[in-house]
N, C-alpha and C positions, 0 to 999 in steps of 0.2 A: 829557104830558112823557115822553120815549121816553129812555131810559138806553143806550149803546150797551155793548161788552164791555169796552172797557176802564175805563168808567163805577164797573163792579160787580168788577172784576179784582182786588181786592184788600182787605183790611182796610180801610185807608188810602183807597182811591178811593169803598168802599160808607159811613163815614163821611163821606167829603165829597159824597155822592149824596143821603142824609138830611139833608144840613145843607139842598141847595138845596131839597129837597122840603118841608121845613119850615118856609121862609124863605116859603112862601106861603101865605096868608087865603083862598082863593078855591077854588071848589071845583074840582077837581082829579084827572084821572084818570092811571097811572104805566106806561110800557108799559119792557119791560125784556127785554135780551138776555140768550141766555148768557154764563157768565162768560168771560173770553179763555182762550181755547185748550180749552175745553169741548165745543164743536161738532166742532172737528178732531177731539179723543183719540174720538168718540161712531162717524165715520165709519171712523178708522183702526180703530176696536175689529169695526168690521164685518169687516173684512177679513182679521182676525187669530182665525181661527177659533181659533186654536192656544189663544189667551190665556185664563186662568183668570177667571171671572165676578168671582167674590170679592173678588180682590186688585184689579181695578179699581171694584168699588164700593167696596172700603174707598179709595181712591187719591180717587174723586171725594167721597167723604164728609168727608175731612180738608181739601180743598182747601177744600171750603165754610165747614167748623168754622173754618178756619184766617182766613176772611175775614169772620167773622160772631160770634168765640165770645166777645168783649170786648166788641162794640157791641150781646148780646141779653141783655135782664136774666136776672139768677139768676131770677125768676119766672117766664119765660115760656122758661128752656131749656129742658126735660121737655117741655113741647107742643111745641117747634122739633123736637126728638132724632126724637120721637115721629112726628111729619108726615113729616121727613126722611126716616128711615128706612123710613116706610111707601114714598115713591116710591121711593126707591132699591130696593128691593125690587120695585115693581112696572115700573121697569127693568129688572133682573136676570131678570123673567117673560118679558119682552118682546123679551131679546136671546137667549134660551133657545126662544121661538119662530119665529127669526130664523133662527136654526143647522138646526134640527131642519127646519125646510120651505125649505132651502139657500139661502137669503137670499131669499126673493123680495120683491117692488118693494116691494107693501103696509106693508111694514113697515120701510122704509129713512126715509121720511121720519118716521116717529109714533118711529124712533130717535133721530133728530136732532133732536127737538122737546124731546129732554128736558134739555135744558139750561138752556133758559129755565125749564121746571116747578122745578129746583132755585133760580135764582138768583130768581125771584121771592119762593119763599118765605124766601128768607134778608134782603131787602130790605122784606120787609113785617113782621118779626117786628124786624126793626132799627126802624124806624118805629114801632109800637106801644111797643118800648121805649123809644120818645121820647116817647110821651104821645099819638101820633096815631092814631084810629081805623080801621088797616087790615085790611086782608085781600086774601089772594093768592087771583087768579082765573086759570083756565085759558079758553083761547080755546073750549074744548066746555062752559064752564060760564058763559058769556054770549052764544054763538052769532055766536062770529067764520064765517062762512060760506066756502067757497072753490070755486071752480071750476078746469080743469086739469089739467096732467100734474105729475108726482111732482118738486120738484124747483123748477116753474116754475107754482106756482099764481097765483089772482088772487081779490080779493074779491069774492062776489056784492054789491053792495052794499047794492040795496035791502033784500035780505033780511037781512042784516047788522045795518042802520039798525033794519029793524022789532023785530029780535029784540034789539039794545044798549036801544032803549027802553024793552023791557019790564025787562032785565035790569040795566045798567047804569047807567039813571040814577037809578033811587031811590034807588043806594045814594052816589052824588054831591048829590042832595038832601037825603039823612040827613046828608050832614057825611062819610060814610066816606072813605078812599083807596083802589082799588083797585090791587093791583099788576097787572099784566095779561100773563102769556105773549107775547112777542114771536114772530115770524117765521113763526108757521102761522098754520094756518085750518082747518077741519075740510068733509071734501064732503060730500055729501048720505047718503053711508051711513055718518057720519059719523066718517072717518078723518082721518086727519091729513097736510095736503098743504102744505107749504113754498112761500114764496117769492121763494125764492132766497137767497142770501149777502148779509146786509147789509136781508136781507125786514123786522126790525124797526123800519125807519123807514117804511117801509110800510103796517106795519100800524098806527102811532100815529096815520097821517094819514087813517085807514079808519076807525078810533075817534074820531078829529076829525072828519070828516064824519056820520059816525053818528051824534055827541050835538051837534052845532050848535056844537061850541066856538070859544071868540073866535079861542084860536091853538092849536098845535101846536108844539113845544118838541120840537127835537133834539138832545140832548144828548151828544157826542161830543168826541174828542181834538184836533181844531182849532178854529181861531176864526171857520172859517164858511167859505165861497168866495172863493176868492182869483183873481187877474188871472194866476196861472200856478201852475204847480208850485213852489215857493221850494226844492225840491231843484233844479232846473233855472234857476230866475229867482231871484237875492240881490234884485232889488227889487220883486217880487212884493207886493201889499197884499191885504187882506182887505177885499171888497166889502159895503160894508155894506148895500146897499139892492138890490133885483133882482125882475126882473118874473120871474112864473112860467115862461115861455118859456124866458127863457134860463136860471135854473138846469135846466128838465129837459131844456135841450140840453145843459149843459155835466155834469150828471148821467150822462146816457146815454154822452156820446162822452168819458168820462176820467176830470174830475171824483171823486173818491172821498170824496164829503163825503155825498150822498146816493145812496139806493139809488132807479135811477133812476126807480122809480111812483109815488114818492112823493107828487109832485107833482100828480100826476094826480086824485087824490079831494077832495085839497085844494081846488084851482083850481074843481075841480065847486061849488065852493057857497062861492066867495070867503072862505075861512078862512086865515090868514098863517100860513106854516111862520117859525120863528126857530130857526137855528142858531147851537147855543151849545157853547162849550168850557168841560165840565166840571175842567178844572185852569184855568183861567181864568176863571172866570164872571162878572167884571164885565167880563170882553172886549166890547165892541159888537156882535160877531156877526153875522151875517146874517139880514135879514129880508126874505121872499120874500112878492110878495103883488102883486094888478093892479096894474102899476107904470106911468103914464105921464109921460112928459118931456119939455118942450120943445124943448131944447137935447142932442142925442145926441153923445158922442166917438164917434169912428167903430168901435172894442173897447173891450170892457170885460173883457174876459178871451181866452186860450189855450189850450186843454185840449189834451190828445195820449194817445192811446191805440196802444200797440204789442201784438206780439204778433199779427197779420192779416197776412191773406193775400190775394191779389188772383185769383178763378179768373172767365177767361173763356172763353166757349164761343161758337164758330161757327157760322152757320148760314144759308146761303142764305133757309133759309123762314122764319125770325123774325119779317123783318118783314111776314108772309103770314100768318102764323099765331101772334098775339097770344096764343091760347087755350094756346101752348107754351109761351112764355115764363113763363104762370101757371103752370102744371104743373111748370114746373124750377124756379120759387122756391120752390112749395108744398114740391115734394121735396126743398129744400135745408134747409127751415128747418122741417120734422118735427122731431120730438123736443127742439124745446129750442133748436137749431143756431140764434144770431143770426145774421142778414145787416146788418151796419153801415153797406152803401152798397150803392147800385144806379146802372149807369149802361147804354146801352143804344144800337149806332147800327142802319145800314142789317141787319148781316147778325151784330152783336157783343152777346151780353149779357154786361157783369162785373159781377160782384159782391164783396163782402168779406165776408169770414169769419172766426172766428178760428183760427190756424194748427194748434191743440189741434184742432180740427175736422174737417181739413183730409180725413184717409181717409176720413172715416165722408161729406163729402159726397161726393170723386171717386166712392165706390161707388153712391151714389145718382144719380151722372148714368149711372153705365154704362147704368142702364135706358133712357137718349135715344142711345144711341150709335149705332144707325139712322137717327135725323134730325142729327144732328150732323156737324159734317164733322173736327170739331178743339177740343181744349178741351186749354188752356194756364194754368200757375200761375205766381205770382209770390209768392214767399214775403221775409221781412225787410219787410214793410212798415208805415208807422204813421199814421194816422191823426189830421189836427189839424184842432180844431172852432174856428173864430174865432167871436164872437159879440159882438154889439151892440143894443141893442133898433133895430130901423130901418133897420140897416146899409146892407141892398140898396136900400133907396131912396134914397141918395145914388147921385151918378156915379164913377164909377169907383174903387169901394171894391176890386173883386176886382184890377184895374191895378196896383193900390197894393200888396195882399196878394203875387202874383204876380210883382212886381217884386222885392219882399225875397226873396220864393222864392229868386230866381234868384241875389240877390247872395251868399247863401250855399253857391252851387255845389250847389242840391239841382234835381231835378226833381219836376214834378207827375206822379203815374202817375195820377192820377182826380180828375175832380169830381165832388160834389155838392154845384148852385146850382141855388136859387128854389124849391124843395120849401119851404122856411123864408125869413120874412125877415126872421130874426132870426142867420142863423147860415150861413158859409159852411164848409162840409166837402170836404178834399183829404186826396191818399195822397202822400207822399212814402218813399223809402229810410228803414231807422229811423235807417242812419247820419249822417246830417243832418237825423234830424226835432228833436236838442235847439237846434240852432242854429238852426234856421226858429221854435222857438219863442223864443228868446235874442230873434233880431231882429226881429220880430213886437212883440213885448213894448215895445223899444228904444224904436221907433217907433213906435208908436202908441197904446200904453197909460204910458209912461213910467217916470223912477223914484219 
């Protein structure tokens, strides 16, 4: 069960986090973010050499008390105060080694990590005061493993698997709950490497794969995946069933329900993600898991992602010299830089990126600017994922898609089709990407 921030954001929300946790018999492991707005204040404090230590550990010590000092028995506050203020303290170490060797990498993510170190222990001292046998664990104290750059790590898995076995599951065979550090993982010399914003549904489903469990429960602020944005679509519904494909397309390209790897360790070993809204929880939800259907609608949802950019480069010898083409993606997508589409003709490669990006790649092409004849940007543009289990194999699904395009006065600046086929990806203007998804919706998914 993975708690998201705004799960734990509050008196009120960590109460109703305990209730669902306790509403189950079954043995049960508890993976939990920071609390909202915890990670931000953690990064801006990086930046703010100026800011006094003190007055922000006292700052994040009341926000906790403030969400935890009613729901932890008078028994067990003195051990809470106690625990608490040891890590906050050995935060205070840690941003003091931070300053002093002028921020360097090493220690930007093992900073960010420390939010989840707080709100688990405030969720599992809530739990015990319910009668439940917990205890909060750290991803270096049951051997979350991770590989990768600072920022952008990933699970080792196997190693992960062998070390949760040793460490993890007796204490689920004891009857315990652990609470479990969300969003890191630790590398081989064992630091602490992040996986990205939103990395705690991630790593639940890496903890799911690790001990065999039946499901994976994500617990978050909506009611699962829905057939659009319902800021953008009033008839928008919440899907309630969905094969793994298409959530970790619709993941990836918009989607903000899951972080998009979610999927991925799950699917390895046929274990069903269900997303759940925790202010809702008899919501139906969504349940992800090998889905097959007879009978396909031609969409089952619209994602749209903005904020991209469209940069192509020219080149007589492209299509001569494949070995370039790998070279300028490699060199685009260093450091972290996604590429969300690729398309490619006689003499053209474009790609997408996002617009935040945008200098740190131009600078990386200058290094081809001898084989290159000409590299062009297209900025304002947005990115819409259609997606259907099967889609591309009906006839003229993209006619139909292409057709609404146009009745909306928008154009296509790019495809990407048949990579998937489950899911057609085009770039449109962002100024007409709400109404390509309006009538997209209209038509094909309905109200």
């Amino acid at each position: 069960m993975k708690f998201g921030g705004t799960s734990v954001g509050s008196e009120e929300a960590m109460s109703r986090t305990a209730d669902i946790i306790t509403g189950y018999e079954c043995q049960r492991a508890v993976v939990v973010s920071a609390m909202s707005g915890v990670t931000n204040s953690l990064i801006t404090m990086m930046s703010e050499q100026d800011r006094e230590v003190p007055s922000y550990l006292a700052w994040l010590r009341g926000k906790h008390l403030d969400a935890s000092r009613t729901l932890i028995s008078r028994e067990l506050m003195p051990e809470y105060l106690e625990e608490l203020d040891r890590r906050l303290s050995g935060l205070g170490h840690l941003i003091y080694l931070y300053r002093q060797d002028e921020g360097r990498i090493m220690y930007q993510d093992a900073l960010c990590s420390w939010g989840e170190r707080l709100s688990s222990l405030a969720l599992s001292f809530i739990l015990r005061s319910r009668g439940i046998d917990s205890l909060a664990v750290t991803s270096e104290d049951i051997g979350i493993t991770a590989r990768g750059s600072p920022g952008n790590g990933g699970a080792e898995l196997a190693i992960t698997e062998s070390n949760l076995r040793r460490t993890l599951v007796p204490l689920l065979e004891q009857g315990r709950v652990p609470v479990i550090t969300g969003y890191y993982g630790c590398d081989d010399k064992g630091r602490p490497l992040t996986f990205g914003r939103g990395g705690s549904d991630y790593l639940a489903a890496v903890v799911g794969y690790a001990v065999n469990a039946d499901e994976v429960e994500i617990w978050t602020d909506v009611d699962g995946f829905m057939s659009a944005d319902p800021r953008l679509v009033r008839a928008a519904r919440t899907i309630t069933e969905m094969d793994y494909g298409e959530a970790a397309e619709l993941a990836y390209f918009g989607a903000k329900v899951l972080h998009p790897r979610t999927i991925e360790p799950a699917k390895r070993k046929g274990v069903a993600v269900m997303v759940k809204n925790t202010f809702n929880p008899q919501g139906a939800g969504t349940r992800i898991h090998g889905l097959s259907r007879g009978s396909r609608d031609m969409l089952r949802s619209v994602a749209l992602k903005t904020g991209l950019t469209i940069v192509k480069v020219y080149s007589s010898e492209l299509v001569y010299q494949p070995e370039m083409v790998a070279r300028i993606l490699a060199s685009i997508s260093s450091n972290g830089v996604t590429i969300y589409a690729i398309s490619t003709s006689l003499s053209t490669l474009a790609v997408v990126v996002p617009s935040d990006s945008l200098d740190e790649v131009c600078e990386r092409l200058k290094g081809f600017r001898d084989q290159l004849e000409a590299i062009k940007v297209k900025g304002g543009a947005a990115l819409i994922c259609a997606v259907g289990d099967g889609m591309l194999e009906s006839y003229g699904v993209s006619a139909k898609i292409f057709a609404a395009v146009a009745e909306v006065g928008a154009n296509v600046e790019l495809i990407s089709e048949g990579a998937s086929d489950i899911a057609l990806n085009f770039m449109v203007g962002e100024v007409k990407a709400a109404d390509v998804i309006r009538r997209l919706h209209e038509l094909y998914i309905g109200a």
